[in-house]
Structure formats: C-alpha cells, structure tokens
N, CA and C atoms as a LAMMPS dump frame, in Angstrom:
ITEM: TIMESTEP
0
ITEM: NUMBER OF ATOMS
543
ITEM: BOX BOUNDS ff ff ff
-5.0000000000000000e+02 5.0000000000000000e+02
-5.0000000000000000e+02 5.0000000000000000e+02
-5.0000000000000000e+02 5.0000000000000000e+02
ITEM: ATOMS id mol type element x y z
1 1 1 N -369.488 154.451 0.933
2 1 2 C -370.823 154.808 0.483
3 1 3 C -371.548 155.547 1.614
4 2 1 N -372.159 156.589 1.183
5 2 2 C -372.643 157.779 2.296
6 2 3 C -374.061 157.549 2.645
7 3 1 N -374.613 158.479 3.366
8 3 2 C -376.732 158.429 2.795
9 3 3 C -376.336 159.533 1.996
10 4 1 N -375.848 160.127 2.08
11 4 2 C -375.668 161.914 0.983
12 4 3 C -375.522 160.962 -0.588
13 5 1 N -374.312 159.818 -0.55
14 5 2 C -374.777 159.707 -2.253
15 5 3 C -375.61 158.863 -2.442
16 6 1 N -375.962 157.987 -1.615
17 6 2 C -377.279 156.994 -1.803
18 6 3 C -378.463 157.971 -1.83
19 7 1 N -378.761 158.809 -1.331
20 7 2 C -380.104 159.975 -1.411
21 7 3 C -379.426 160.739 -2.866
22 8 1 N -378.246 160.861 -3.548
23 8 2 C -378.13 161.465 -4.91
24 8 3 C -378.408 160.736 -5.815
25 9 1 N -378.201 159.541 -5.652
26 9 2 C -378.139 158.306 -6.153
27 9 3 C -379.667 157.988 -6.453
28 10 1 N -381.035 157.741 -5.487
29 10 2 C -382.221 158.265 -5.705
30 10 3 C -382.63 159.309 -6.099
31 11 1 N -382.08 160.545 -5.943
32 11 2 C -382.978 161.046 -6.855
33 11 3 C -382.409 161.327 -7.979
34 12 1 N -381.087 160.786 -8.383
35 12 2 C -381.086 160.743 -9.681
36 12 3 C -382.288 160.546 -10.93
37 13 1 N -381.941 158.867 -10.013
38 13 2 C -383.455 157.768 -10.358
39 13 3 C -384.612 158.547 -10.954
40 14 1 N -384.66 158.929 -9.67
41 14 2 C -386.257 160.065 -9.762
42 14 3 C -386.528 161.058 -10.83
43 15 1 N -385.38 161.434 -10.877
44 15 2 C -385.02 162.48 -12.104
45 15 3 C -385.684 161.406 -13.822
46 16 1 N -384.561 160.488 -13.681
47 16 2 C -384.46 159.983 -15.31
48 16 3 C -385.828 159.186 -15.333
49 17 1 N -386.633 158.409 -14.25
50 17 2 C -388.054 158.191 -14.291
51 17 3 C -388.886 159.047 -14.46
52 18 1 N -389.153 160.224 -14.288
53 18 2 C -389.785 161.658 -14.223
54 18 3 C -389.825 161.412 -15.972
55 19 1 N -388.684 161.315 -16.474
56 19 2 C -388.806 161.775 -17.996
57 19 3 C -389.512 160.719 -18.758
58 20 1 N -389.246 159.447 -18.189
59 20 2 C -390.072 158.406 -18.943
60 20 3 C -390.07 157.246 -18.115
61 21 1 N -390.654 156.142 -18.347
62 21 2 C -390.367 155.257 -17.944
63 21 3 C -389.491 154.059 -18.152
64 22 1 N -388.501 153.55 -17.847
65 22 2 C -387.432 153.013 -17.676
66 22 3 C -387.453 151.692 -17.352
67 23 1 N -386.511 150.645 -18.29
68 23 2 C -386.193 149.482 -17.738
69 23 3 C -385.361 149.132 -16.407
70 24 1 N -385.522 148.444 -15.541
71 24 2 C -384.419 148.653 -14.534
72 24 3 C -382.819 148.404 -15.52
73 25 1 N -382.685 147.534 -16.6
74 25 2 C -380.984 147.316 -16.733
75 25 3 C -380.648 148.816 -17.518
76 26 1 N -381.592 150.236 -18.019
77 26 2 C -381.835 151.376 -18.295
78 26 3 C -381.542 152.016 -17.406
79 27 1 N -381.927 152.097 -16.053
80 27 2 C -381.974 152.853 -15.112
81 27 3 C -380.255 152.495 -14.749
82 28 1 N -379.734 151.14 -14.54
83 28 2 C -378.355 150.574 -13.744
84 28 3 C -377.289 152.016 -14.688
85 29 1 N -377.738 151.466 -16.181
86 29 2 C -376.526 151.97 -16.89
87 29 3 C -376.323 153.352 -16.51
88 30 1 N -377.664 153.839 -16.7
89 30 2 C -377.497 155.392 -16.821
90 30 3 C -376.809 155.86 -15.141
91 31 1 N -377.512 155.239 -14.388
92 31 2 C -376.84 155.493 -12.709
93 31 3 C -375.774 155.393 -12.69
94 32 1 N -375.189 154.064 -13.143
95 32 2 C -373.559 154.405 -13.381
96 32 3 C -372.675 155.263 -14.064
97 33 1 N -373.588 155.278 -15.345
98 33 2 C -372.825 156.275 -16.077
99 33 3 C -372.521 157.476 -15.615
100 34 1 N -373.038 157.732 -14.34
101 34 2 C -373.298 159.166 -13.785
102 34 3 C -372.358 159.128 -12.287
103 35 1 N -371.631 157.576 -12.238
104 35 2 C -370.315 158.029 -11.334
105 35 3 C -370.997 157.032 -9.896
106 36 1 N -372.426 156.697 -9.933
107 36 2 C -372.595 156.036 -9.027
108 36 3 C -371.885 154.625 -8.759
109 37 1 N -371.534 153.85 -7.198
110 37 2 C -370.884 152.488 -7.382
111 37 3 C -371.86 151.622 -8.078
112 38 1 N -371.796 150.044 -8.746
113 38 2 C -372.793 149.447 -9.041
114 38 3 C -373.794 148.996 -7.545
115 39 1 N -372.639 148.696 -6.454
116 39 2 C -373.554 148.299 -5.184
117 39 3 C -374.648 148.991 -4.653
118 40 1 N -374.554 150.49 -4.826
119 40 2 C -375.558 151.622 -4.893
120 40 3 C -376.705 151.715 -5.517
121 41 1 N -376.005 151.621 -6.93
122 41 2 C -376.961 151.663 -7.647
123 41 3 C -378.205 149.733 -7.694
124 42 1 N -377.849 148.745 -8.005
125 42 2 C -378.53 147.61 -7.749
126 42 3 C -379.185 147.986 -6.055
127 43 1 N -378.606 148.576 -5.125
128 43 2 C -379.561 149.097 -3.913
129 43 3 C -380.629 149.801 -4.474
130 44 1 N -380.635 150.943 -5.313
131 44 2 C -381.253 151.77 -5.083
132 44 3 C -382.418 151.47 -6.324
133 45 1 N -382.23 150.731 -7.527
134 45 2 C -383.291 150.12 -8.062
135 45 3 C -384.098 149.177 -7.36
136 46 1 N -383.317 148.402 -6.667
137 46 2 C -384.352 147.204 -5.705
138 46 3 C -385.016 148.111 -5.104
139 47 1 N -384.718 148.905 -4.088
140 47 2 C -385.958 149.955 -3.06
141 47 3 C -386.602 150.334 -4.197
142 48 1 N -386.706 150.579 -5.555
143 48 2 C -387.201 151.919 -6.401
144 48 3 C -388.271 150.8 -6.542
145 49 1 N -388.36 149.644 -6.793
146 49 2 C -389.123 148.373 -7.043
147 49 3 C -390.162 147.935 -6.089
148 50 1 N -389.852 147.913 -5.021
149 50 2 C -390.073 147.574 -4.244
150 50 3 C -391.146 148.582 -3.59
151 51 1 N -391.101 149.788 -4.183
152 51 2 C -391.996 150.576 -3.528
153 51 3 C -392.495 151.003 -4.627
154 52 1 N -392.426 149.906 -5.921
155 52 2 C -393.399 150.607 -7.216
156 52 3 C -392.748 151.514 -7.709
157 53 1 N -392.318 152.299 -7.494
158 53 2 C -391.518 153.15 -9.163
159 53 3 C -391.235 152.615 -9.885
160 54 1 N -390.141 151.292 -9.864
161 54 2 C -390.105 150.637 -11.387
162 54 3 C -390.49 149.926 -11.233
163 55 1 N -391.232 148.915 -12.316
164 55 2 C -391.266 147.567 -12.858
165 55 3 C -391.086 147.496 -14.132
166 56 1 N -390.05 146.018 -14.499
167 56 2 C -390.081 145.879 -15.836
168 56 3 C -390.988 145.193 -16.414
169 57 1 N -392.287 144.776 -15.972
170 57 2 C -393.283 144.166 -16.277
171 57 3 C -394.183 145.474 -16.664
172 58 1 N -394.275 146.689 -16.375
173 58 2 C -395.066 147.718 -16.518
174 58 3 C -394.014 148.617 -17.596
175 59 1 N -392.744 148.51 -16.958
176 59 2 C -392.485 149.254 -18.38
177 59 3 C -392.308 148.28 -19.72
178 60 1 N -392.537 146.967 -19.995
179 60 2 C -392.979 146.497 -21.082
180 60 3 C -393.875 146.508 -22.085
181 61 1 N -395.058 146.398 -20.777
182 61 2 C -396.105 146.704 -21.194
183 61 3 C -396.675 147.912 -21.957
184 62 1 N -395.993 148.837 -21.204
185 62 2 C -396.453 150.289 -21.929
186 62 3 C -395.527 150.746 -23.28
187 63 1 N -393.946 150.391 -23.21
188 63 2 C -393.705 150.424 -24.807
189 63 3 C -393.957 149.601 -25.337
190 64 1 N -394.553 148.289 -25.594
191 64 2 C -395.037 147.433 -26.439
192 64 3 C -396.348 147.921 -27.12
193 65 1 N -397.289 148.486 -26.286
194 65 2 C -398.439 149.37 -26.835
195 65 3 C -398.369 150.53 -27.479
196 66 1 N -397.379 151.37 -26.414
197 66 2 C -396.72 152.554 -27.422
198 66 3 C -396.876 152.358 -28.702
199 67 1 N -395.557 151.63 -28.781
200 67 2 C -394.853 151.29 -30.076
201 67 3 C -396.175 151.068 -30.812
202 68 1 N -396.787 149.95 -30.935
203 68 2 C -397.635 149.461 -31.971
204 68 3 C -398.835 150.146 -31.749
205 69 1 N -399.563 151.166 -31.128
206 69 2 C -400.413 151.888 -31.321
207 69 3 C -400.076 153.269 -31.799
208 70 1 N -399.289 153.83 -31.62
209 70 2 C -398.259 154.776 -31.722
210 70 3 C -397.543 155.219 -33.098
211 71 1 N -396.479 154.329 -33.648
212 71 2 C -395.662 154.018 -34.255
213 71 3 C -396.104 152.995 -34.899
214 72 1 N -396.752 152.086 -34.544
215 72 2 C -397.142 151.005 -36.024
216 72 3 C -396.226 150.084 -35.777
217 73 1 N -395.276 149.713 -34.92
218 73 2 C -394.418 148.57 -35.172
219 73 3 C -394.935 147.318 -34.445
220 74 1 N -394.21 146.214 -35.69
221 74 2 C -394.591 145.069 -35.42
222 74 3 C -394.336 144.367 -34.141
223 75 1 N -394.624 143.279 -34.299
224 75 2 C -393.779 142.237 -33.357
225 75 3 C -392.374 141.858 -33.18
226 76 1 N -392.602 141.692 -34.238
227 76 2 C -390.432 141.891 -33.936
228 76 3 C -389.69 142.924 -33.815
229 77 1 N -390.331 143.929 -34.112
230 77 2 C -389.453 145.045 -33.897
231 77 3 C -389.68 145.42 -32.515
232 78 1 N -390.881 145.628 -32.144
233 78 2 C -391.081 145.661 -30.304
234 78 3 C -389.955 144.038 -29.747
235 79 1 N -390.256 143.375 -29.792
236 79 2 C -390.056 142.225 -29.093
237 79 3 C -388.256 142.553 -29.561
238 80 1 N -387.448 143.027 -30.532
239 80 2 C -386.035 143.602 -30.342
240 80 3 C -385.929 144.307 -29.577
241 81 1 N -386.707 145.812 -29.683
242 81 2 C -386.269 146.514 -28.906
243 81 3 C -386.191 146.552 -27.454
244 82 1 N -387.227 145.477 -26.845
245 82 2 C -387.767 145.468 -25.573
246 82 3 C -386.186 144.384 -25.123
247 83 1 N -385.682 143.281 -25.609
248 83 2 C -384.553 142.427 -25.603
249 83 3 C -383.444 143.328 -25.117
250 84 1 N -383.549 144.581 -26.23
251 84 2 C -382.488 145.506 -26.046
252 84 3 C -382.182 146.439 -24.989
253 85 1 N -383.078 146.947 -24.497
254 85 2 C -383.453 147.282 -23.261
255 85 3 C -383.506 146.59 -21.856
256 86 1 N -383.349 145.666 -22.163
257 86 2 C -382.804 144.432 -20.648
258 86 3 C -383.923 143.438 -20.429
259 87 1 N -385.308 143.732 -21.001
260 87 2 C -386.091 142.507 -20.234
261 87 3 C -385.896 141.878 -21.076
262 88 1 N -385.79 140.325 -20.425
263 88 2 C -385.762 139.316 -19.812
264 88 3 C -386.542 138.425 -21.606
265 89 1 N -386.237 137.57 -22.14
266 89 2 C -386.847 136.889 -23.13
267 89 3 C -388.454 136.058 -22.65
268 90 1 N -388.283 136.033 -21.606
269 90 2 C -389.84 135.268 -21.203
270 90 3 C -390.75 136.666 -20.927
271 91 1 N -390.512 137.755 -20.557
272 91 2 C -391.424 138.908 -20.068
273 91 3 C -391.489 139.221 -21.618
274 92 1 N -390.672 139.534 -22.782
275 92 2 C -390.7 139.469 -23.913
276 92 3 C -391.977 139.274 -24.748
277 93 1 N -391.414 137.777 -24.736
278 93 2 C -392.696 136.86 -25.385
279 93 3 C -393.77 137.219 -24.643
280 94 1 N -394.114 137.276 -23.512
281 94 2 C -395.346 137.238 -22.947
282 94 3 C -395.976 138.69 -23.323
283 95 1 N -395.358 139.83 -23.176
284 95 2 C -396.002 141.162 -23.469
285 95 3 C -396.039 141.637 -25.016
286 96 1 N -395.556 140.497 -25.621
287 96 2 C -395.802 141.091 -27.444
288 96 3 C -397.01 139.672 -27.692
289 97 1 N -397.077 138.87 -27.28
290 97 2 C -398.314 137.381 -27.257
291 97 3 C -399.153 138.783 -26.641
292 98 1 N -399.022 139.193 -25.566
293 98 2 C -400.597 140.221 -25.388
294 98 3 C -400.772 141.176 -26.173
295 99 1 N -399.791 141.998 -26.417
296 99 2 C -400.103 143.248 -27.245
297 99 3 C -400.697 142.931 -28.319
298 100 1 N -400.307 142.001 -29.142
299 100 2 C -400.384 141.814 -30.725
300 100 3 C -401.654 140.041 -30.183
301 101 1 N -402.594 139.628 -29.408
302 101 2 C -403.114 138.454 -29.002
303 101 3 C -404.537 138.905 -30.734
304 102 1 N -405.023 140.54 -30.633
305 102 2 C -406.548 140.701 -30.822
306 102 3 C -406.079 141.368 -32.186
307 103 1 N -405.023 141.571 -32.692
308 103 2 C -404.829 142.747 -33.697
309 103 3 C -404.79 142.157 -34.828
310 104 1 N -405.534 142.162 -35.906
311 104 2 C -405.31 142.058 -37.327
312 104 3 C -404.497 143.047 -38.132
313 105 1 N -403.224 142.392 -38.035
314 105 2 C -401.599 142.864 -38.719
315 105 3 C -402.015 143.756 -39.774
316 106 1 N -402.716 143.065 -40.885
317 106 2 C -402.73 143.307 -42.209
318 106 3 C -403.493 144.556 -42.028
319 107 1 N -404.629 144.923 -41.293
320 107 2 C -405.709 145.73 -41.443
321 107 3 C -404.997 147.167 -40.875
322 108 1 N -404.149 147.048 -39.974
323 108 2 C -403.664 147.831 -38.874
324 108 3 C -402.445 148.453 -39.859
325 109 1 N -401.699 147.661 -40.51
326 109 2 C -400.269 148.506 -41.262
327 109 3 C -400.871 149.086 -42.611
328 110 1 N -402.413 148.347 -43.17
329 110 2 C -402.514 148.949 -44.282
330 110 3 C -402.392 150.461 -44.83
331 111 1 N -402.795 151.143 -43.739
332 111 2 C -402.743 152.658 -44.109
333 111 3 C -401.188 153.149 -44.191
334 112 1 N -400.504 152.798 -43.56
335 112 2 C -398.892 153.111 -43.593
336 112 3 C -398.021 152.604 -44.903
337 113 1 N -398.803 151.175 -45.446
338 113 2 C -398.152 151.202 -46.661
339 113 3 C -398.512 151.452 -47.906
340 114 1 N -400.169 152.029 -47.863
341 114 2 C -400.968 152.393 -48.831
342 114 3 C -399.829 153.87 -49.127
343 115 1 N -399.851 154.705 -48.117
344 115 2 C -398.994 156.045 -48.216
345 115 3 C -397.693 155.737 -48.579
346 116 1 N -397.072 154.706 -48.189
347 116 2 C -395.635 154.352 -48.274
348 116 3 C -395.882 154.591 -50.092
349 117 1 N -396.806 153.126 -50.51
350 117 2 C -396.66 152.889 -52.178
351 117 3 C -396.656 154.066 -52.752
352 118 1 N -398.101 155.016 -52.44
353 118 2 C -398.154 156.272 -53.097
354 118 3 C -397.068 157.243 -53.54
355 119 1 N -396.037 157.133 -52.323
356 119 2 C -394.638 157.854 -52.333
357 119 3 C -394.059 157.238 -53.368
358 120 1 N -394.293 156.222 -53.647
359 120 2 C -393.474 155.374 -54.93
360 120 3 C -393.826 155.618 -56.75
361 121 1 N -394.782 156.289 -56.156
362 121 2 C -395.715 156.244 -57.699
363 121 3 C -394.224 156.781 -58.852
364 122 1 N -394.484 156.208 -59.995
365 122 2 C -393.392 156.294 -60.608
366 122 3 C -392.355 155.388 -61.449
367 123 1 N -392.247 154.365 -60.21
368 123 2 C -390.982 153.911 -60.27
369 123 3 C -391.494 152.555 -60.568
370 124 1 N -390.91 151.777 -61.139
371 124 2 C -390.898 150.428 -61.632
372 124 3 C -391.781 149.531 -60.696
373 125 1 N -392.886 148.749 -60.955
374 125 2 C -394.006 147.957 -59.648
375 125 3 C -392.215 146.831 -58.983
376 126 1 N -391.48 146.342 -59.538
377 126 2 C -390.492 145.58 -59.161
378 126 3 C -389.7 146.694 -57.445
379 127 1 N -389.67 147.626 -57.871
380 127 2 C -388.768 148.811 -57.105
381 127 3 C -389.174 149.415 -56.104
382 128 1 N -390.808 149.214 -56.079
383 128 2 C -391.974 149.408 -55.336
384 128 3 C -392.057 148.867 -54.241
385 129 1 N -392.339 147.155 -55.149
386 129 2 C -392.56 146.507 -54.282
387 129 3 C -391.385 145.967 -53.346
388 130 1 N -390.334 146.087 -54.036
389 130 2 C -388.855 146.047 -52.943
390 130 3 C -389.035 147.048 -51.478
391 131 1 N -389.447 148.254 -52.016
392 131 2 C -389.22 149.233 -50.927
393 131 3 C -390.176 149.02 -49.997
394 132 1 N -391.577 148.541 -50.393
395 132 2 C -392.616 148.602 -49.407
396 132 3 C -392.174 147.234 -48.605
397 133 1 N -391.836 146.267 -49.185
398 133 2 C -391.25 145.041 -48.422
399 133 3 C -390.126 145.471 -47.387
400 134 1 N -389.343 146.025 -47.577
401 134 2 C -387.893 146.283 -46.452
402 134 3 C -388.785 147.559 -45.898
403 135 1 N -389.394 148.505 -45.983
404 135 2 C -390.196 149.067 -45.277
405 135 3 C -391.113 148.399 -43.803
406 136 1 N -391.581 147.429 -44.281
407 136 2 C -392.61 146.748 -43.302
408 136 3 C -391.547 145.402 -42.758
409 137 1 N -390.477 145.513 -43.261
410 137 2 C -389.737 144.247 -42.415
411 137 3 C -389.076 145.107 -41.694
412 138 1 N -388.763 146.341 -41.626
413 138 2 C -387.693 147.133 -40.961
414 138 3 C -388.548 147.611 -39.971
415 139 1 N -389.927 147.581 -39.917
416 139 2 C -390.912 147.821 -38.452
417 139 3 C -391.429 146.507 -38.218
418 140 1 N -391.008 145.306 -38.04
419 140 2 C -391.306 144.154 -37.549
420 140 3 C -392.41 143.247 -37.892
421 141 1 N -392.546 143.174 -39.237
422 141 2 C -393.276 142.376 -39.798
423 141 3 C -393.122 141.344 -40.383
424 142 1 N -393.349 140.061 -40.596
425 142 2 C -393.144 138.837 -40.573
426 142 3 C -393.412 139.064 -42.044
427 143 1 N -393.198 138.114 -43.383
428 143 2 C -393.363 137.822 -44.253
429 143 3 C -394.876 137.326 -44.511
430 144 1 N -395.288 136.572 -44.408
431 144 2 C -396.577 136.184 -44.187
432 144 3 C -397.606 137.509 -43.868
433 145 1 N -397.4 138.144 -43.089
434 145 2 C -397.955 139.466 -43.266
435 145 3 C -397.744 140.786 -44.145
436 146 1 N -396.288 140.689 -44.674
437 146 2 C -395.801 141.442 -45.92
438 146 3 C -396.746 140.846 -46.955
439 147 1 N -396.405 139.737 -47.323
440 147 2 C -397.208 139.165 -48.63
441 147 3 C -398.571 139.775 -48.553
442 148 1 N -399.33 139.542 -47.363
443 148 2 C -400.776 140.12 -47.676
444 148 3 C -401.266 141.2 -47.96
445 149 1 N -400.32 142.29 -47.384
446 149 2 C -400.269 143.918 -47.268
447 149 3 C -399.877 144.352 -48.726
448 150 1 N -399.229 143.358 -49.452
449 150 2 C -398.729 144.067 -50.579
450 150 3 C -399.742 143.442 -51.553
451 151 1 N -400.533 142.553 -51.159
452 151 2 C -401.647 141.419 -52.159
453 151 3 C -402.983 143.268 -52.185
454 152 1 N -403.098 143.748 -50.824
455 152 2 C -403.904 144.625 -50.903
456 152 3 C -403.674 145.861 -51.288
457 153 1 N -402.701 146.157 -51.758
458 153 2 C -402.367 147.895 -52.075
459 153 3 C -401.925 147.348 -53.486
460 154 1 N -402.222 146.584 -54.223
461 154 2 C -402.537 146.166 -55.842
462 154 3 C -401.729 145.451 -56.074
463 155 1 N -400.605 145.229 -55.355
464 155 2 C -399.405 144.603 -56.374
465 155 3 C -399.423 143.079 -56.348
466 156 1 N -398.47 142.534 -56.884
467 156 2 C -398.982 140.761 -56.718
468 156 3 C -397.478 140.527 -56.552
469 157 1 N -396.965 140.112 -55.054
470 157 2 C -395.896 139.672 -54.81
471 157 3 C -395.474 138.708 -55.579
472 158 1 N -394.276 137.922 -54.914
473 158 2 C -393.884 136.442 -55.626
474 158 3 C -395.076 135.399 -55.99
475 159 1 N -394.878 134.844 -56.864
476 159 2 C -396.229 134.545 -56.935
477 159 3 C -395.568 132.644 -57.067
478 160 1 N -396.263 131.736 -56.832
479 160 2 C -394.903 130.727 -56.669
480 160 3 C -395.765 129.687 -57.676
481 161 1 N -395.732 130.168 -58.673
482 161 2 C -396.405 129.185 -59.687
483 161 3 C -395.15 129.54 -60.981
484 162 1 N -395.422 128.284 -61.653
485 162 2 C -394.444 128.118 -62.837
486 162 3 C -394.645 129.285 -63.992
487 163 1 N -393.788 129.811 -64.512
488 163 2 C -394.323 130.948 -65.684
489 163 3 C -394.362 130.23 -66.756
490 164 1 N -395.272 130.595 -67.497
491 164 2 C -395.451 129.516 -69.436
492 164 3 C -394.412 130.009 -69.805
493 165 1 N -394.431 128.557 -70.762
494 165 2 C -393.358 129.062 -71.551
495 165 3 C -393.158 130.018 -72.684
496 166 1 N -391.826 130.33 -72.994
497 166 2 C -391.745 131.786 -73.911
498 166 3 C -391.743 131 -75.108
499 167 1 N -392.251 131.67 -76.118
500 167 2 C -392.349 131.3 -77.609
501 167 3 C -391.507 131.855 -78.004
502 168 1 N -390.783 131.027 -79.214
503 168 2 C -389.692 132.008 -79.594
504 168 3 C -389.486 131.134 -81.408
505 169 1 N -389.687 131.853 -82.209
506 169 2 C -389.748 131.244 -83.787
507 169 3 C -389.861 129.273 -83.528
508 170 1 N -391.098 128.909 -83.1
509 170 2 C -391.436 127.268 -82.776
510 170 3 C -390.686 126.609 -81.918
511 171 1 N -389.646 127.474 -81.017
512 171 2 C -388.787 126.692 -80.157
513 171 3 C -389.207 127.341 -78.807
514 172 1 N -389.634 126.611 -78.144
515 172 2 C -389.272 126.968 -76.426
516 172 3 C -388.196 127.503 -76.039
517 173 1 N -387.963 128.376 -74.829
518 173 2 C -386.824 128.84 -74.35
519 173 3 C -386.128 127.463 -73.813
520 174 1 N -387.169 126.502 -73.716
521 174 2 C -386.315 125.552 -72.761
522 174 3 C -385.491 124.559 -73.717
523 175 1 N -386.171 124.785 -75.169
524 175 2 C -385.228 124.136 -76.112
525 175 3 C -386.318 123.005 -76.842
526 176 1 N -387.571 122.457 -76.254
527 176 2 C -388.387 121.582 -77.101
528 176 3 C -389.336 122.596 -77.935
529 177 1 N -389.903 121.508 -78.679
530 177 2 C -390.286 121.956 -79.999
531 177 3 C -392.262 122.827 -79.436
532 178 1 N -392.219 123.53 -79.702
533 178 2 C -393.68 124.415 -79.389
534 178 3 C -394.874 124.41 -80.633
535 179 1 N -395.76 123.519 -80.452
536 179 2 C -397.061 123.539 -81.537
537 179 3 C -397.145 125.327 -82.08
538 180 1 N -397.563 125.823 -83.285
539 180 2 C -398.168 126.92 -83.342
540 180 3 C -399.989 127.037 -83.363
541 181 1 N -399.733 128.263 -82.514
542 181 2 C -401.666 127.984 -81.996
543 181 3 C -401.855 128.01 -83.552
C-alpha cells in the first residue's frame, strides 16, 4: 500500500461524495469496487469521518427527509431503504421516530392518492381500491394509515361489520326461515 494509492483512494471518496451524500458501508463498496484493498479503504473512510466528510448520522438524516418531503415516502419505506444502505437498526429507528415525530400521515399522502384514484376513474371501486392500497403500501405506509386515506378520497374500505342477510324466496342464504316485511 503506497501514499500514491491511499491519496487515489481519497479522492476517489471525494469524487463519489461530491455527487451525493453517502453511507460509509456505500462509500466501502463502491471503493472497493474500484480495485482499492479493504485495509485502505476502512483507513480512508475513518480519516473521511473523522474530519467530517462523512457521517452516517447526517447522511440519515438528510435521506429520511428527502425521501418524505420529496418523494412522499413513508416510514417503512425510508426506514428499508436506510437498513439497506448500511445504517445501523438503532440510527434507523431513531431518524424515522424524528422525521415522521410532527407529521400527520393521512394529511401529507392525501394529495398523492387523491391523483392516484383519479387515474383510476373507470374501473370497478373494488380495483381501485386494490390499487390505491398496494400503491401507498409500496411507499411505506402502515395499514392503519391506508384505511384512513382511502376513508377520505370516498371509498369505504373493509368495513368489519356483519353484512344482512340476503333474502331469497322466504329463505335466508344461511338456510333459516326469513319473516316477509
């Protein structure tokens, strides 16, 4: 190991930070991928740290806001992608608990699925409401917040009450005998 590739080796770094900001286990791969040793490279992220160019506490922070100011995505879908990217499950939780601490879910996705439904106009309210559901679960939205989003753009999700029974020539579907009104 030289200073010639440890100084290529930085400004690689410098290079792929320039374009965005980077997780350090982001920064390892790509350094390697590019022929550096790993001993080099784990050197040359610790100095990059150490003198503030990276943190994965700052680059959490800023795609977690991204994302959901940005892009609209939920909590789970930040809190995957951020997993996926190398930090750490406790820096995780802690920077999607802040991002998402003040935000009312329902109020914030409504406009994205008001447009979503509109795109739907047409098609069966059953087919609708399928799509707007895997829509808002596929950007990280919890059920509990689906249900409400879809309570407000007209439709009436599952609804968890018993359906009356069907009349059918004085017999119930269920087979007992039915008064006529």
């Amino acid at each position: 190991m030289s200073d010639d590739e440890g100084q290529r080796a930085r400004e690689a770094a410098f290079r792929l930070l320039a374009v965005r900001a980077r997780s350090a286990s982001e920064l390892r791969q790509r350094l390697r991928k590019k022929g550096f040793p790993p001993e080099l490279v784990d050197n040359v992220i610790t100095d990059l740290q150490a003198k503030g160019y990276q943190s994965d506490e700052d680059f959490a922070r800023q795609f977690a806001r991204e994302k959901w100011t940005l892009s609209g995505w939920g909590p789970a879908r930040v809190r995957r992608e951020l997993r996926a990217k190398g930090i750490t499950p406790e820096l995780t939780g802690q920077v999607v608990d802040e991002t998402y601490a003040d935000a009312d879910l329902v109020e914030a996705v409504l406009p994205f699925a008001q447009k979503r439904w509109r795109s739907t106009e047409g098609l069966p309210a059953e087919t609708r409401r399928r799509r707007l559901t895997g829509f808002l679960q596929r950007r990280g939205y919890d059920w509990g917040t689906v249900r409400r989003v879809l309570e407000r753009v007209g439709t009436h999700p599952l609804r968890f009450t018993k359906p009356p029974l069907l009349k059918e020539r004085g017999r119930s579907k269920t087979g007992g005998e039915v008064e006529s009104p």
